[in-house]
Every structure is written in C-alpha cells, then in structure tokens.
ZAPA-233460 format. One record per residue: residue in one letter; x, y, z of N, C-alpha, C in turn. Coordinates in steps of 0.2 Angstrom, whole numbers, padded with zeros to 4 digits, always signed. Layout:
REM ZAPA-233460
AXYZXYZXYZ/...
***
This chain:
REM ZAPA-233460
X+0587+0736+0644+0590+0737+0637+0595+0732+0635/X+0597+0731+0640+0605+0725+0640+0603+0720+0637/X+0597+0720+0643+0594+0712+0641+0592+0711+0635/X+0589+0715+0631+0585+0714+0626+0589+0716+0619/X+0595+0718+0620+0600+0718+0614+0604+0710+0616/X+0604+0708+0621+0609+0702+0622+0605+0696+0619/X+0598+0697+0621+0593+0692+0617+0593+0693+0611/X+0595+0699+0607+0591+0700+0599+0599+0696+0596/X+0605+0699+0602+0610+0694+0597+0611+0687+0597/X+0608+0685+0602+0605+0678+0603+0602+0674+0597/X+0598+0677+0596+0590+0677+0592+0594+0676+0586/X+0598+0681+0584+0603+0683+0576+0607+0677+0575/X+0611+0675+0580+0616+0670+0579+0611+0663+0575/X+0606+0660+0581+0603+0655+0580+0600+0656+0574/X+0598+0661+0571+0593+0661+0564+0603+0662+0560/X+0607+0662+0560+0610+0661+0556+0613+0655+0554/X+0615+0654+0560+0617+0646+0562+0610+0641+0559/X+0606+0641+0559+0600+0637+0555+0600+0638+0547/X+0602+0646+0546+0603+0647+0538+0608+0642+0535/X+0615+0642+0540+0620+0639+0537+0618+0633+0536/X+0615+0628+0541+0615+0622+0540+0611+0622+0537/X+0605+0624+0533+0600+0624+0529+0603+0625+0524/X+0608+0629+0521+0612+0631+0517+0617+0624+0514/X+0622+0622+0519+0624+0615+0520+0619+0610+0517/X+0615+0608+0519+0611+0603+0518+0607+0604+0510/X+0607+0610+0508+0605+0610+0501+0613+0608+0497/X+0617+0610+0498+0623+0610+0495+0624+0602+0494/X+0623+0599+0500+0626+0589+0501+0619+0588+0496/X+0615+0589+0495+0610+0586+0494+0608+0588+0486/X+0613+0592+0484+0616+0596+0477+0621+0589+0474/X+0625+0591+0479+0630+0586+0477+0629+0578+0476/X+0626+0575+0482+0623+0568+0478+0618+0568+0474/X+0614+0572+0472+0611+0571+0467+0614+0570+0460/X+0622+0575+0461+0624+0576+0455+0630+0570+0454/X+0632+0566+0460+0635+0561+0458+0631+0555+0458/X+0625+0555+0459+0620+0547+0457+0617+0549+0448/X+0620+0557+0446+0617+0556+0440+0622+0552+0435/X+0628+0557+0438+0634+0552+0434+0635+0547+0436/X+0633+0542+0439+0635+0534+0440+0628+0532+0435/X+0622+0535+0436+0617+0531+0431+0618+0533+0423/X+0623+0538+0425+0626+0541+0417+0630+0535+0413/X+0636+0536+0421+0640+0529+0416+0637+0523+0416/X+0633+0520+0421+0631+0514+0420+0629+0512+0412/X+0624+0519+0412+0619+0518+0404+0626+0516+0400/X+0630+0520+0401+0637+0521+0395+0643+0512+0393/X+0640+0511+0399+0645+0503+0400+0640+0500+0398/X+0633+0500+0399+0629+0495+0396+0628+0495+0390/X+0627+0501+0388+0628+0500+0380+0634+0499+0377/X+0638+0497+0380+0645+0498+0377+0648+0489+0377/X+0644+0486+0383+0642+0479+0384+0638+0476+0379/X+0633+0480+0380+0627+0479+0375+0630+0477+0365/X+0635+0482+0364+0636+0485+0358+0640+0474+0356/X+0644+0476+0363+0650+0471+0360+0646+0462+0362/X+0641+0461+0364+0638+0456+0366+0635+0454+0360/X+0632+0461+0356+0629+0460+0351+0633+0459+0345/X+0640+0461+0344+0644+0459+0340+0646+0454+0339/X+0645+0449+0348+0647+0443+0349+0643+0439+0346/X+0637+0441+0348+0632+0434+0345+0631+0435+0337/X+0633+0441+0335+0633+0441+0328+0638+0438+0324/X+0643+0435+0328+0647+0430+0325+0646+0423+0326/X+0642+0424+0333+0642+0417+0335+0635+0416+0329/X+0633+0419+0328+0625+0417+0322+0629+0412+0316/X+0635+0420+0313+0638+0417+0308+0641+0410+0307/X+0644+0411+0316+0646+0401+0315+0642+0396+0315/X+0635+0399+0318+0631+0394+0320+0628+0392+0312/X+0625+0397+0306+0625+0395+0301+0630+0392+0297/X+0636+0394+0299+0642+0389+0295+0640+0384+0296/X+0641+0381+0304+0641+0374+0307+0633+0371+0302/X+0628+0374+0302+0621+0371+0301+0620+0366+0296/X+0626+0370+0292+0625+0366+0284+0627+0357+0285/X+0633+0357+0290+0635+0351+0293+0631+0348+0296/X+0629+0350+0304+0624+0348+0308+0618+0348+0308/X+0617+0352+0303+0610+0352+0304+0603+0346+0305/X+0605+0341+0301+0600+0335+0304+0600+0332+0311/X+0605+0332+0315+0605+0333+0320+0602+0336+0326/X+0602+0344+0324+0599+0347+0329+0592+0349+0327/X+0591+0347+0318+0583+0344+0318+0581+0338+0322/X+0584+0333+0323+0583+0328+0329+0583+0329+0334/X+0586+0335+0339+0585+0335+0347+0580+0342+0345/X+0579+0345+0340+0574+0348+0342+0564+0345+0342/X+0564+0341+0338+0558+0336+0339+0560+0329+0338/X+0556+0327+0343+0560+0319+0342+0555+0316+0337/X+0550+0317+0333+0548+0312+0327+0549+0319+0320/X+0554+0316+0316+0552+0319+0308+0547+0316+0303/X+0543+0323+0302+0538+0319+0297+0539+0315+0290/X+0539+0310+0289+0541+0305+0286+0538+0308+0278/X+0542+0308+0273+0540+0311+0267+0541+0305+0264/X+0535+0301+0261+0532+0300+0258+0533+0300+0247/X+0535+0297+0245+0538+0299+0237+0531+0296+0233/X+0531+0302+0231+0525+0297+0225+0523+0291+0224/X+0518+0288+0219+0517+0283+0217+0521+0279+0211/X+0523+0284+0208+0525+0285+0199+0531+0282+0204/X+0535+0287+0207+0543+0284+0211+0544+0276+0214/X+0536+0274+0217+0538+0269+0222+0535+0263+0216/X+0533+0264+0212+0532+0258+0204+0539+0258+0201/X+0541+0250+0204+0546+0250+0197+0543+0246+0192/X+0535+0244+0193+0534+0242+0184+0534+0248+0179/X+0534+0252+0179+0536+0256+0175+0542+0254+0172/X+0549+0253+0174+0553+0252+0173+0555+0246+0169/X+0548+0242+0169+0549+0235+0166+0549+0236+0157/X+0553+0232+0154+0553+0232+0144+0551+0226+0143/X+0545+0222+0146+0543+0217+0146+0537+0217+0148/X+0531+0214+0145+0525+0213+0149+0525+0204+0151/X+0530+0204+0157+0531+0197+0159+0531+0197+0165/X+0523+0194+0169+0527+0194+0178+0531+0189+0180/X+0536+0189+0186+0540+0184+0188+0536+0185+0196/X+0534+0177+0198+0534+0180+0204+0538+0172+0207/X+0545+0173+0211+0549+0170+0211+0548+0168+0219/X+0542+0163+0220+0538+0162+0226+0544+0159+0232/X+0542+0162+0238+0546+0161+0242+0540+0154+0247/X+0541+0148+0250+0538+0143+0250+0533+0148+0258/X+0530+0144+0261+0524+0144+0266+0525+0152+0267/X+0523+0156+0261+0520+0163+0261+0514+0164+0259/X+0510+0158+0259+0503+0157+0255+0503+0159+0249/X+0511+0156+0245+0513+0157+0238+0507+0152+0235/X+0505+0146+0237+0501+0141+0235+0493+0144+0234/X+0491+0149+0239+0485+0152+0236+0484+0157+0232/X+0492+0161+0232+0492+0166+0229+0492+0162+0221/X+0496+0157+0217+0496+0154+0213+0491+0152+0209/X+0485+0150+0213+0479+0147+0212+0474+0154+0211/X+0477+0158+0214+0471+0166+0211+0473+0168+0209/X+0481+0168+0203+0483+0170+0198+0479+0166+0192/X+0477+0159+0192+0478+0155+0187+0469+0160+0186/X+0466+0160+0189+0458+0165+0189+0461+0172+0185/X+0464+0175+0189+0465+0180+0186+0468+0180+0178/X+0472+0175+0178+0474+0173+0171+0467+0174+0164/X+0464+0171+0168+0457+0171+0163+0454+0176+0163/X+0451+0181+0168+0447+0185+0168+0454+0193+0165/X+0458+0194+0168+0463+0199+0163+0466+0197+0156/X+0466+0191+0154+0469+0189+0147+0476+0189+0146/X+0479+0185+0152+0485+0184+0152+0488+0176+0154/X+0494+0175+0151+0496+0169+0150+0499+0165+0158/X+0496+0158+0159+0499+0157+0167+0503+0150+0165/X+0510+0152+0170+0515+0146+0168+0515+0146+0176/X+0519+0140+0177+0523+0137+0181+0528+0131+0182/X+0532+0133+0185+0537+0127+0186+0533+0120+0188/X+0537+0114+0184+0532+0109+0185+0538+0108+0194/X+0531+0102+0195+0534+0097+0200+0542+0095+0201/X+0547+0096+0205+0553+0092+0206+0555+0088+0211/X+0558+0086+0211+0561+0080+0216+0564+0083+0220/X+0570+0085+0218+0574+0091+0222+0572+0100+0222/X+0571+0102+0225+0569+0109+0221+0575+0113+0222/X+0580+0117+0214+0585+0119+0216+0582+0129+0215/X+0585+0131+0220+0582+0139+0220+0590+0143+0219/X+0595+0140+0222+0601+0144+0219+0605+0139+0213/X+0606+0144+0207+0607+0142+0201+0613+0142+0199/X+0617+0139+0194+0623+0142+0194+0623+0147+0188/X+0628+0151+0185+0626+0155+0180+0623+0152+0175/X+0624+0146+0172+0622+0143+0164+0614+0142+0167/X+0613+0137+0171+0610+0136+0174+0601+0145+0173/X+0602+0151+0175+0603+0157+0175+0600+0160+0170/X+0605+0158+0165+0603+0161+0159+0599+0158+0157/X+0599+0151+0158+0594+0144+0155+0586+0147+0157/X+0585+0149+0164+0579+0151+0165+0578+0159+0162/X+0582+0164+0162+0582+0170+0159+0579+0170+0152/X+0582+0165+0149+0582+0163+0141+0572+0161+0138/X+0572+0156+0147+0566+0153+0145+0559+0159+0147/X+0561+0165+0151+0554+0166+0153+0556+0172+0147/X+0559+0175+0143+0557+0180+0141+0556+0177+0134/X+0556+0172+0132+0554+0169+0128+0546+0166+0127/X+0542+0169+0134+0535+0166+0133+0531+0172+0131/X+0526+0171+0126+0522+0175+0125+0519+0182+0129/X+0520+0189+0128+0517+0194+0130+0510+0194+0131/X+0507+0195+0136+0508+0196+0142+0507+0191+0146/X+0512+0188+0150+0511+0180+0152+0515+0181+0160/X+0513+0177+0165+0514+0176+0170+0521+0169+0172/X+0524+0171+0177+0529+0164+0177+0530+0162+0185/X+0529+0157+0187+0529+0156+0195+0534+0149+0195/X+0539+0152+0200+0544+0148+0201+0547+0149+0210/X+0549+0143+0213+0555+0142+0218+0560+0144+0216/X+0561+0150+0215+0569+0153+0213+0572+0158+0217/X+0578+0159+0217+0583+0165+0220+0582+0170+0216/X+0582+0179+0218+0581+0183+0214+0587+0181+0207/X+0586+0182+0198+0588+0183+0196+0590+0189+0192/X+0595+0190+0189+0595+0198+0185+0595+0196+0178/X+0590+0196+0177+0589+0195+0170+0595+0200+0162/X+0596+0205+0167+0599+0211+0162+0606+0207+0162/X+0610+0205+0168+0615+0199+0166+0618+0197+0160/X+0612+0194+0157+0611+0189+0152+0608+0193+0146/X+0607+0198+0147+0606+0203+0141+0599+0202+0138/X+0594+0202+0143+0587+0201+0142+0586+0207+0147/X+0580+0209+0148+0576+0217+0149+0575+0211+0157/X+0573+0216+0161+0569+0212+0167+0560+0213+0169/X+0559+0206+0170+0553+0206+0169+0549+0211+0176/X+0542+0211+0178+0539+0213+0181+0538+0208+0187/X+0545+0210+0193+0545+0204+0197+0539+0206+0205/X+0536+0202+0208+0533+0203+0215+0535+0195+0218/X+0533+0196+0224+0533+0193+0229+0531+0193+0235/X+0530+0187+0241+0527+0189+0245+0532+0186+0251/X+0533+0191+0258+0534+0187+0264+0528+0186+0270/X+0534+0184+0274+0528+0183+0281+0532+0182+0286/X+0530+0183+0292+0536+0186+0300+0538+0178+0301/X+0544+0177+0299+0549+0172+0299+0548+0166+0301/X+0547+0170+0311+0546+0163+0314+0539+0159+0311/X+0534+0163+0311+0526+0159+0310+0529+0155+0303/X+0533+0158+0299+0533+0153+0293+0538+0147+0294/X+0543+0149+0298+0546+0143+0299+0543+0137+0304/X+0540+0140+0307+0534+0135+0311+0529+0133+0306/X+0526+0134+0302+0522+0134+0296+0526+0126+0292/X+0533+0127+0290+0536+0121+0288+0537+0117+0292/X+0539+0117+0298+0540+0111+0301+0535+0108+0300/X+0529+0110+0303+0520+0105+0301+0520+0104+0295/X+0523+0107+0289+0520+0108+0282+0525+0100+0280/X+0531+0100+0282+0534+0093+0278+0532+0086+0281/X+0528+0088+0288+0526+0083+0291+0517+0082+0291/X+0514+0083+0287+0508+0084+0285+0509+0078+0280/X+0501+0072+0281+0500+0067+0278+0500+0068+0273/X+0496+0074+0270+0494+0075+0263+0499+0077+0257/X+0506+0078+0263+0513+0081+0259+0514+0075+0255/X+0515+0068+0259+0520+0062+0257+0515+0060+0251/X+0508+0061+0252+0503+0055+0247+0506+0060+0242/X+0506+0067+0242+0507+0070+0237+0514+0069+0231/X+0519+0070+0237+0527+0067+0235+0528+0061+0232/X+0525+0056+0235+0525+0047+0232+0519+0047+0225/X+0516+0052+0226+0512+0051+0219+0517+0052+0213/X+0520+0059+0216+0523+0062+0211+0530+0058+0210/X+0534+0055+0215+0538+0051+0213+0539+0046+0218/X+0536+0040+0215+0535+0034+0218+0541+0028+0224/X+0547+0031+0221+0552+0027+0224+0556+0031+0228/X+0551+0037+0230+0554+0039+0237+0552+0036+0243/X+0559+0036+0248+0556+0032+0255+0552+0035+0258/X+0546+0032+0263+0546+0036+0267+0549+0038+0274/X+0546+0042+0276+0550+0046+0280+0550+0041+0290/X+0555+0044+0294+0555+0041+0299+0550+0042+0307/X+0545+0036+0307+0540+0040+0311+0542+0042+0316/X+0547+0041+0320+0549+0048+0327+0549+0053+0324/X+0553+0055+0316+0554+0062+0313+0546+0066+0314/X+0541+0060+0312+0536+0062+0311+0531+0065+0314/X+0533+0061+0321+0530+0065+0328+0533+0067+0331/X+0539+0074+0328+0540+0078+0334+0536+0083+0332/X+0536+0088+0340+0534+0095+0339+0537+0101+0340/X+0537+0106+0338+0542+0111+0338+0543+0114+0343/X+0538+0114+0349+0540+0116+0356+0547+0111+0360/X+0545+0104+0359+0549+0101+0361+0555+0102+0356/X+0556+0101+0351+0560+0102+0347+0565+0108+0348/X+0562+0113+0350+0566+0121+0350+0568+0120+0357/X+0565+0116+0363+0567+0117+0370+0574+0110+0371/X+0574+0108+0367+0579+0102+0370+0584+0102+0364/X+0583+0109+0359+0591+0110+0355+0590+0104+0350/X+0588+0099+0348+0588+0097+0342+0587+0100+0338/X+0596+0096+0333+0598+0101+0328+0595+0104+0323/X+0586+0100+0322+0581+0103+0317+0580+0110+0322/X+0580+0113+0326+0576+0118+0329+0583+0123+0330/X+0589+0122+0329+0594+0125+0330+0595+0131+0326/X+0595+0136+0328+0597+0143+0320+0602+0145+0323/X+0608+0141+0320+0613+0145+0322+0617+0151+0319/X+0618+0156+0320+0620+0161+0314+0627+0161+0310/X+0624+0163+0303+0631+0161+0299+0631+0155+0296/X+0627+0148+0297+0627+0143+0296+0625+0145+0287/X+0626+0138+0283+0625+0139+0277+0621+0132+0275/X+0617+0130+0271+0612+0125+0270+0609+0126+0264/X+0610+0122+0259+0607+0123+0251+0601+0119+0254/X+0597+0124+0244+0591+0118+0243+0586+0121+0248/X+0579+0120+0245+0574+0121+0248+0572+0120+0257/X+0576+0116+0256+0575+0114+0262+0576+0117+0270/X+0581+0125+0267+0584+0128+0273+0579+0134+0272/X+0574+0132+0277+0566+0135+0277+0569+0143+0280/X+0574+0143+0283+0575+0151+0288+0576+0155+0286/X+0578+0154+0278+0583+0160+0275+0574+0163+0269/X+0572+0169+0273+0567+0170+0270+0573+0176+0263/X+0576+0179+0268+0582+0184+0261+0584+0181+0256/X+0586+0174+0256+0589+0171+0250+0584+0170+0245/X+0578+0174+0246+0575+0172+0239+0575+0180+0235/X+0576+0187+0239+0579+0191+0236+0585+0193+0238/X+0589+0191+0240+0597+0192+0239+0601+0189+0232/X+0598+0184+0230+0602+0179+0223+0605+0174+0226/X+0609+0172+0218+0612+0165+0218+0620+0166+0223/X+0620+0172+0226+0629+0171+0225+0631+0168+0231/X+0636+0166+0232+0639+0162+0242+0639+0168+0245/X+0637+0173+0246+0636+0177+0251+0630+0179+0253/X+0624+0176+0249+0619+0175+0251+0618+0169+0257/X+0620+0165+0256+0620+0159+0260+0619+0158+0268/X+0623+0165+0270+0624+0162+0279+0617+0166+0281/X+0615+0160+0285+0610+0162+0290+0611+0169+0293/X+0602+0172+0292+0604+0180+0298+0610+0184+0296/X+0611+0184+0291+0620+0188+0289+0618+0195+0289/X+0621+0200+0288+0621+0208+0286+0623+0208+0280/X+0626+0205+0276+0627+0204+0269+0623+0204+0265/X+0619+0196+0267+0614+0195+0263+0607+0199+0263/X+0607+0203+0271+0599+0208+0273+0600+0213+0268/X+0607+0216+0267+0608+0222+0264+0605+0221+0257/X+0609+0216+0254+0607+0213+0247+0600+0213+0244/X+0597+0210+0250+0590+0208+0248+0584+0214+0249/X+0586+0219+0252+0584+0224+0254+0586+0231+0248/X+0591+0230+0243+0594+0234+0238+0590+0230+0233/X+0588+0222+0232+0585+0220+0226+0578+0223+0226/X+0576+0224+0231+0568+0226+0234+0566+0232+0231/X+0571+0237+0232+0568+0241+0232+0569+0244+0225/X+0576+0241+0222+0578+0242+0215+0574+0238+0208/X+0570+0232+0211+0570+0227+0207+0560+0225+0206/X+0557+0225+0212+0551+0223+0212+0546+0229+0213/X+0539+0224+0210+0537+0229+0209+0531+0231+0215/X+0529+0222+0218+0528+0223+0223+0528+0217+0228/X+0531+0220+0236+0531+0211+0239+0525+0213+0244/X+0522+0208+0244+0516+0209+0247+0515+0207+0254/X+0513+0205+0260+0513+0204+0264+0508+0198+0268/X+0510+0194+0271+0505+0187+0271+0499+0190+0277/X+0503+0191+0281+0498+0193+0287+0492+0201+0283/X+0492+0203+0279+0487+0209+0278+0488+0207+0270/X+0485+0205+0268+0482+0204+0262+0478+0207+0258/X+0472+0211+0262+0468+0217+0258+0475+0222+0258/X+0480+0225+0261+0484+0231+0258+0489+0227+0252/X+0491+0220+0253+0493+0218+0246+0488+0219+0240/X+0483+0218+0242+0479+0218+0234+0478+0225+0232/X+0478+0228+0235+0477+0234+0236+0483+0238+0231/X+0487+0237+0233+0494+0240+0234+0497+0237+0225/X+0495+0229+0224+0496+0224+0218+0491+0227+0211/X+0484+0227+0213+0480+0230+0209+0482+0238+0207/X+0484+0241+0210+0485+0250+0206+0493+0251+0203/X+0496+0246+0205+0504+0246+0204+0507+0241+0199/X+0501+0237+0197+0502+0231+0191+0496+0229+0190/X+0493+0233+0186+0486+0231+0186+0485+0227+0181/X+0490+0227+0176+0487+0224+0168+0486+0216+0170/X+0489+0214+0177+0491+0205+0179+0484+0207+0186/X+0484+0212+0188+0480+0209+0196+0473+0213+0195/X+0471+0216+0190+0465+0220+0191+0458+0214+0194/X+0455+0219+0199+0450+0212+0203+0454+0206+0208/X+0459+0207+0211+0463+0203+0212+0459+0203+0219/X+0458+0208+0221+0452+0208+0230+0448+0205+0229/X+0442+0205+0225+0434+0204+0224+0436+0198+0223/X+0441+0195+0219+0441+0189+0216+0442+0183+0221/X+0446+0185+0226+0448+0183+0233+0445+0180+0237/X+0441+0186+0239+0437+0187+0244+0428+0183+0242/X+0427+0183+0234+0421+0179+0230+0425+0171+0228/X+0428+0168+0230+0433+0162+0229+0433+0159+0234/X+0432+0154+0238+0434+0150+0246+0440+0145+0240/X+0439+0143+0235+0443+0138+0231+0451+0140+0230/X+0452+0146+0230+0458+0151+0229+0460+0149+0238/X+0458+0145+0242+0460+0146+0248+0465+0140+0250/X+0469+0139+0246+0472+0128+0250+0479+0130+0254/X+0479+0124+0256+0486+0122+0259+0484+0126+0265/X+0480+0124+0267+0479+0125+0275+0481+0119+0280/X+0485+0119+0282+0487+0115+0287+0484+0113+0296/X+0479+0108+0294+0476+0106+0301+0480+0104+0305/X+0484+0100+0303+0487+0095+0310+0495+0101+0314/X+0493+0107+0312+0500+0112+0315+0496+0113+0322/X+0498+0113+0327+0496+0113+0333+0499+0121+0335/X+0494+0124+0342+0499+0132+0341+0505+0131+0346/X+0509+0135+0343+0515+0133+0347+0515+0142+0351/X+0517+0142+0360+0516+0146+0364+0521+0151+0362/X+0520+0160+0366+0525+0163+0360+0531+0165+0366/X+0530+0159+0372+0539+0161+0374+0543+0157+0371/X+0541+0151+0367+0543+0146+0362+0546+0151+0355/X+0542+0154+0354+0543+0160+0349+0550+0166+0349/X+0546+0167+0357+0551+0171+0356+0558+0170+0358/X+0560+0163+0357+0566+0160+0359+0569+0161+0352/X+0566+0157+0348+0566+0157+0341+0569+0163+0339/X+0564+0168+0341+0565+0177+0336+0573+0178+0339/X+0573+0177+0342+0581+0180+0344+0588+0179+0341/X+0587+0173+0338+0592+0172+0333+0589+0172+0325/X+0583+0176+0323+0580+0179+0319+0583+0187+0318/X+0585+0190+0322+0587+0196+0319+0585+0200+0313/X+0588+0199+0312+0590+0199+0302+0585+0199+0296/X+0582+0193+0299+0576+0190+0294+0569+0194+0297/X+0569+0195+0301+0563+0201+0306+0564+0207+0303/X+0571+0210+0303+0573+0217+0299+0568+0216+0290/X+0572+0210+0289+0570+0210+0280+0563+0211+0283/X+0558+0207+0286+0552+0207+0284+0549+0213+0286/X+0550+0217+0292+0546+0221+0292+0550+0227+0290/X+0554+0226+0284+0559+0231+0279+0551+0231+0272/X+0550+0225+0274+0546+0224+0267+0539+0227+0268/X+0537+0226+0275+0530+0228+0277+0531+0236+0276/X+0536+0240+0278+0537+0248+0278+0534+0249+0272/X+0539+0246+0267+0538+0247+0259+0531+0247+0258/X+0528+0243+0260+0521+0241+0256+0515+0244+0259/X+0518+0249+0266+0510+0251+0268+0515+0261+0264/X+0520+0260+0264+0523+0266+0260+0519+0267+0254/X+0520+0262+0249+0517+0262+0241+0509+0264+0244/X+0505+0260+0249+0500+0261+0249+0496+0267+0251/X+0502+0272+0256+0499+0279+0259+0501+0283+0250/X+0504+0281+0247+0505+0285+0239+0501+0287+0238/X+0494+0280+0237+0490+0281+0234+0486+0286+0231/X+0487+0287+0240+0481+0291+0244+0473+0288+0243/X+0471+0283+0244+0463+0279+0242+0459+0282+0246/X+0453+0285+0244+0448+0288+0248+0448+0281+0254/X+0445+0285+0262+0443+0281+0269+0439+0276+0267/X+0443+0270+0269+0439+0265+0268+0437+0261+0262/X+0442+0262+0257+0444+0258+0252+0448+0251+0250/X+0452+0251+0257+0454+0244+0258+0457+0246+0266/X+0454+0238+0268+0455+0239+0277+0459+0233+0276/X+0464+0234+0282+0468+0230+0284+0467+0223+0287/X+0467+0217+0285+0464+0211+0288+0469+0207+0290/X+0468+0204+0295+0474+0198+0297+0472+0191+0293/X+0478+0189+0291+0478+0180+0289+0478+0175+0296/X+0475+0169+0296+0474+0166+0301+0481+0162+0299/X+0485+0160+0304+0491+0157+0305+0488+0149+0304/X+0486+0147+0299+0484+0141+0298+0490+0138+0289/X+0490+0141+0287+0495+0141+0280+0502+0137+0283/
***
C-alpha cells in the first residue's frame, strides 16, 4: 500500500509540474503575441505618420516645382526629349508678298547664283503672265553699295515703272520705305558659298567673259596671262592673296565675290567685313522681314515651287517653263575644272558665317515649302550641276 500511495504522489507531482509548464508556456506565448502586435501597431502608426509628412513634402515640393516650371520649363522640355517638334507657321505668315503696296518685283541678284538663267526665264515669263521686264543695263564698274542719294535715285526709279513690272539688278538690299516709297515685292537667290566662289574664279577667267567686257567697252586692258592661268587648288594651297579669306577684311565693288550677305544685309559699313556676326545677323532679319522669296541654286524644283504659290502674279508656270526651255539655261562655264573637296574644305573654314546665312536661307525655303502642304509628289527635289 506504501508503495502504491508513494507512486500515486509521484504520478500527481509530474502531471502537475507538466500543467505548470504547459500553463507557463501558454502565458510566454500570450505575451509575445501581444507585444509583436504592438510593434506592427506602432510600426503601421509611424508609417503613416511618415507617410502623412512625406506627402506633405512632396506636396510643396510639386508647388515649387510648378513655381520653378513657368521659368524652366523649356529646358526640362529639352532633357526630357532630345528633338522638339518643329512647328511650322502657315503659309499666309511665311508670304511677305502680302505685305507688298506695290505690284513691283525686285530681284536684287546676287552674282554666279544662276541669277543669269534665272533672268533669262523671267524675260519668258514676262510674256506669258503679262508683266513688265527691266533690267540694269551693262556697267563698267558695277557699284552694288550705294550711298543714300544714290538710294533714293534707284528707289525713286523702280517705283516709278509701270504696275505690274519686274526689275533685276546687282544691288545691296535696299529699304525702299526710307525714302518714303512702299517696298516692292523683293526675291532672291543663294548658293553654298564655296562652289560659288569657285564659280567666279573660272567665271572672270572665261574667254567668253573678256570678248564680252571689250565689246561692251573697248578700251579696256586685257588682262595678265599668268592671272589667267591660275587654278584655284593651287591658288588656295600656296596662300595667294586671291584665295586668302581673311575674316573681317573689307573690299568694295563687285568684285569681293565672298560676301554672299552683302547683298541682304545693305549699304551700311557694317556690312562690309568678311564672315562678320553683324552683317549674318542683318541679313538674316532682312530675310525674313523683307523677301518674299530666296530660292536656292542647288534645288530648284522647291524654289519654283515655293516662287509659284508665294508670288504667283510674276512666276505662275515658272517649273513647266524651265524644264520645256534648254535656252533659259546660259552661262554654263566649261573651262571650271573640279576642284577636290579637301581643297574645299580648307576654304569652308573661314566660311563660317556665309554657310550659316546660306543654309539660314535653305531652312526658310523648304519651311515655306512644308506650308504648303503640296499633295506627294508635286514637286521633287533636284540637284543643279556645279557647272554655272
């Protein structure tokens, strides 16, 4: 009986002692459940609390970002895409004939821009649109910067010709409004610098130049024949002063072939330096405030193109007419040899300026021409042979 009361309180203790720690073990396991509730209590509480003031923050930083935008804004349009879509202004906006109180074209030719062919299929078109064709006669000197009397004298003479009439001259842009006369209905044409200025070297040294100079005035000398047989590669490689473009330089008179802006910048002395910023700026404000169109020698179908819709009363048919004409084609120069384009690209370097203006001028003109809008394939883009 000893034994089996000693066992039973054996037996009692053990199932108690297992109660307790089973007891124990509910309790610990009470307790961290109820302090992991509070830490994801407060956690949730801090983050929204974080959450609250983060959102506060970016709500100010929006407001300055708007503030800042109205400032910055073009900028961070810039690093957000690197090309902006170029926006395009009407047609009505990119005609200054519109603008014109005269039915008088000026076209105020700049020399070996295939002004000589262009002249020759105005005198056609003269007849076939019903309008008057003048030109400057033949001169000995040719003066293109005028003084003011001088100015008027020519302002005075072309608005004085019969409506509607054409007038082609070697002249510097004039302002007709100056001198208290309307401005007539000016165009123009360029062409990439160096090939034109490669163009006159051969063009003053062409046989058919002098027969034509000594016709027109007899008692001129001829010229010296080593002058006559240089070439412009040698000429540009060994720095003789005819091939030298120095910048800044200044040289009246036709004969300073470099300065393609001097015939839209004007008469004034700050036109004059070669390659200037002055003069680029000037002639690129008279451009765009003043003509109606300058056309471009290298593409010629988007000049007629762009000529015909934009001045039609002077060019209508000016393509068809062209293109059905080999006779409208002179002053091709055979004896221009091609000169190689690391020769070229010597040259272009002290071009600058004169590369800006032209391909300033080329923008303009395929601009006016996307105006249009011309159904596909109404006028294609052709290249001129560097033979002019």
């Amino acid at each position: 009986m000893d034994h089996l009361s000693k066992y039973r309180r054996m037996y009692m203790i053990k199932r108690s002692s297992l109660l307790l720690w089973i007891l124990i073990g509910l309790v610990c396991t009470l307790l961290l459940f109820y302090r992991a509730e509070e830490r994801i209590s407060k956690t949730t509480t801090d983050q929204n609390i974080g959450s609250t003031s983060l959102n506060a923050g970016d709500s100010n930083q929006s407001t300055d970002d708007e503030n800042n935008s109205i400032e910055y804004q073009p900028y961070y349009a810039q690093m957000r895409s690197t090309r902006i879509p170029e926006v395009i202004p009407s047609a009505y906006e990119l005609n200054n004939t519109r603008k014109a109180l005269q039915e008088i074209l000026f076209f105020n030719r700049v020399p070996k821009v295939g002004s000589q062919t262009f002249m020759e299929l105005m005198k056609q078109l003269a007849y076939m649109n019903d309008f008057h064709f003048h030109r400057d006669g033949v001169q000995r000197v040719e003066m293109i910067r005028l003084s003011m009397q001088q100015q008027y004298d020519l302002s005075t003479a072309i608005s004085s010709l019969p409506p509607p009439s054409a007038f082609v001259k070697h002249v510097c842009f004039t302002n007709f409004t100056s001198f208290g006369y309307p401005m007539p209905i000016y165009i123009n044409l360029v062409r990439d610098p160096v090939e034109r200025v490669i163009s006159w070297f051969y063009y003053v040294r062409a046989p058919w130049y002098f027969v034509e100079r000594k016709r027109a005035f007899p008692d001129l000398p001829l010229p010296d024949p080593e002058w006559l047989k240089k070439d412009f590669e040698t000429c540009v490689l060994t720095s003789d002063p005819e091939c030298v473009y120095n910048q800044g330089v200044r040289r009246e008179g036709i004969g300073d072939h470099r300065r393609q802006t001097l015939f839209f910048c004007g008469h004034e002395p700050d036109c004059t330096p070669f390659n200037s910023q002055e003069a680029l700026d000037k002639a690129k404000r008279a451009v765009e405030e003043n003509y109606a169109v300058v056309g471009v020698l290298e593409d010629l179908n988007t000049t007629f193109a762009v000529l015909e819709h934009y001045v039609p009363r002077f060019f209508r048919d000016v393509n068809r007419v062209y293109h059905a004409s080999e006779s409208v084609r002179i002053n091709r120069n055979a004896f221009k040899p091609p000169v190689s384009e690391y020769v070229k690209d010597i040259v272009r370097r002290n071009f600058s300026r004169e590369v800006e203006f032209y391909e300033f001028c080329k923008d303009r003109l395929y601009k006016q021409y996307r105006a249009l809008k011309l159904p596909s394939g109404k006028s294609t883009v052709a290249s001129t042979r560097n033979t002019l």
